[in-house]
N, C-alpha and C positions, 0 to 999 in steps of 0.2 A: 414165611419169607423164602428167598432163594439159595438161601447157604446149604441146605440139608440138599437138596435136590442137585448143586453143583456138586458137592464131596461125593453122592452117591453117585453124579457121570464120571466122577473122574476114578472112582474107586472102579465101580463097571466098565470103564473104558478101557483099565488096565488089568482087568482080569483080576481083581485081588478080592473080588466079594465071589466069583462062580470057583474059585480055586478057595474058598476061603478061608483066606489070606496066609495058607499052608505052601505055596511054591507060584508067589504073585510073578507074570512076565510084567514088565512095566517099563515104562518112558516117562521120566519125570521132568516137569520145568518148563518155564515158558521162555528160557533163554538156555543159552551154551554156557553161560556164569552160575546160572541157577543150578541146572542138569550136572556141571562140574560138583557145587558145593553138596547137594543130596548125595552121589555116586558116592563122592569122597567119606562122605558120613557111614554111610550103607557099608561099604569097604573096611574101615571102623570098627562098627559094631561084628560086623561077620568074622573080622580078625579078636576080637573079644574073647566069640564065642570059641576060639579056638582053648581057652580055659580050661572048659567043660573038660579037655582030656587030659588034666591035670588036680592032682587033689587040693595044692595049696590054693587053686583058683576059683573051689566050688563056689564060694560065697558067690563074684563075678557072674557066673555062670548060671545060677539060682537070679540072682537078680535081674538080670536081661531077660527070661523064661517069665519070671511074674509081669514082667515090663509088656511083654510082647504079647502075655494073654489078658491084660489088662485094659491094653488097646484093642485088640480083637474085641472083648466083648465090648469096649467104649461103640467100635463101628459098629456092631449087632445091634447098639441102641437106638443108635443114629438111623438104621435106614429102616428101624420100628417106627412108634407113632410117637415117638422123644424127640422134643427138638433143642439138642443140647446148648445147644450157644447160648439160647433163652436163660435156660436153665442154668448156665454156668455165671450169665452177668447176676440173676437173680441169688446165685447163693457170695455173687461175688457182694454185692448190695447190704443180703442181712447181715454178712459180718458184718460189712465196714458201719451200720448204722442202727447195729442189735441194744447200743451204750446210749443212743442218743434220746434225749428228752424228748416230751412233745412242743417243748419252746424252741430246741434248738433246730428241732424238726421244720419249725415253720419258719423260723431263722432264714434257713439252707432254701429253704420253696422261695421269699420272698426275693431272696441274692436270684436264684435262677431268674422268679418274673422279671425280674432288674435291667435282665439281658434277653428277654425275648424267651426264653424256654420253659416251658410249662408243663408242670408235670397234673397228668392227671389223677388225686389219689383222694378219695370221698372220706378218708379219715386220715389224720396222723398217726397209726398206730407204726411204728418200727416195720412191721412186718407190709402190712400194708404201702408205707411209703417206698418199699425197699423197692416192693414188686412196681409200683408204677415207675420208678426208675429205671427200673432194668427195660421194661416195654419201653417206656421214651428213648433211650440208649437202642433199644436193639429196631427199634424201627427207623431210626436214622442208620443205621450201616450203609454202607457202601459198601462191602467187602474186599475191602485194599487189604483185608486180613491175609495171614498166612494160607489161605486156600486156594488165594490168587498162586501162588507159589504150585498149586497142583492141579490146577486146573489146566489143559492146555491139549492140545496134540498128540499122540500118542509116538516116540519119535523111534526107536532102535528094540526090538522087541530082546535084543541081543544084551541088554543092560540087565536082563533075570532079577533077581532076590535082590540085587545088591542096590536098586533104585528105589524097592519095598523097606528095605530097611534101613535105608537114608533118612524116610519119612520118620521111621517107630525110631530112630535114634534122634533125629529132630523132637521128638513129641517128649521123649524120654530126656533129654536135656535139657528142654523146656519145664518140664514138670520138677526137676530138681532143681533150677535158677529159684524158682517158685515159693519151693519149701526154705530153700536158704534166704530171700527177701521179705516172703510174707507167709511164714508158716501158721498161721491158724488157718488163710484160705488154701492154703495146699492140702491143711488136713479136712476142710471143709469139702472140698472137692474129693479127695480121697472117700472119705467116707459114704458118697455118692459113685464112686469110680468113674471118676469122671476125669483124676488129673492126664492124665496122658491125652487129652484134648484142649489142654488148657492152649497148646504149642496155636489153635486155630484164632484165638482172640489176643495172643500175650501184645502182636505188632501197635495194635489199639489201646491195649494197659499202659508201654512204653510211651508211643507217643503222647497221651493223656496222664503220665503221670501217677496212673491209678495206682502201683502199689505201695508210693510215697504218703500214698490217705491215710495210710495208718498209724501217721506221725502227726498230720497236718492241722489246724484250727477248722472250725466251720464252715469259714470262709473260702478256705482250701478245696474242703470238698463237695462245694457247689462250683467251685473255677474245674474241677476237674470234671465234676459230670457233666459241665458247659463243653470242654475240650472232646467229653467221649461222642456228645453227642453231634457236634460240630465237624 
């Protein structure tokens, strides 16, 4: 799809993969409200790291440092031959449906046929079914994803560090919402190192609901994958 190839123009457009992502110049946003709320964040985190020259604050200072090389290697994956978004609905998927049976498994398929969406999956096994969801899910995207939010114009080269790390403090707040709402897939995506990119799909989770699946009936979580996909 075209998600990996946009993040990787707008990451190259702003010099944050040929610098990389050690002293990114950058222009963020596709408005003055946008460009506002990143800078502000970026401003944020750099005042954080003012920590670091304090002992009571190392913890602080240590943890922005894992933060920051964690998203690094996240984008090192991404402009390999990883296409994480894929990867991240699909581990989003086996959690939420590692418990389910194969009655309730066909349950969930016939609710979707119901309403026109159709998953392609040649067995019911958990894992199987997980993956043809995620492919149904991620081939409908439109990308109103948070990428939108970085894709655009390259505007004030005069914004330095502090538009870079608007982003990795956006990614980094995201990835904590994450763990505090639905900590098994925070740690599922961790253990892939992948959470600090969660921040590209969360706009999609929210409007569809998805982290609430982990409360919801059966029924729940065919109306939600009807929502992601929709």
């Amino acid at each position: 799809m075209y998600y990996k190839n946009d993040v990787i123009s707008y990451l190259q457009a702003n010099n944050i993969l040929a610098l990389k992502l050690d002293h990114a110049l950058t222009g963020v946003g596709k408005a003055v409200a946008n460009q506002i709320d990143i800078i502000g964040s970026g401003a944020k985190r750099a005042l954080y790291y003012t920590s670091c020259f304090t002992d009571e604050y190392q913890d602080v200072c240590q943890q922005q440092k894992t933060e920051d090389i964690r998203f690094r290697d996240a984008v090192y994956r991404l402009i390999g031959q990883e296409d994480i978004v894929y990867d991240m609905l699909k581990i989003y998927f086996e959690e939420l449906l590692k418990h389910k049976t194969s009655t309730q498994l066909e349950y969930i398929k016939q609710l979707l046929m119901a309403v026109n969406v159709h998953i392609a999956a040649s067995s019911l096994t958990n894992a199987g079914f997980a993956m043809a969801v995620a492919s149904a899910v991620y081939m409908g995207l439109n990308l109103s994803m948070e990428i939108s939010a970085l894709i655009g114009r390259r505007v004030f080269k005069g914004v330095m560090a502090v538009g870079f790390y608007g982003i990795v403090q956006k990614a980094a707040d995201s990835a904590n919402r994450l763990h505090f709402t639905f900590p098994a897939y925070y740690a599922a995506l961790y253990a892939q190192e992948l959470e600090m990119m969660y921040f590209l799909i969360e706009p999609l989770f929210e409007r569809a609901g998805a982290i609430q699946a982990q409360w919801v009936s059966d029924s729940g979580v065919a109306d939600i994958i009807t929502r992601m996909i929709r």
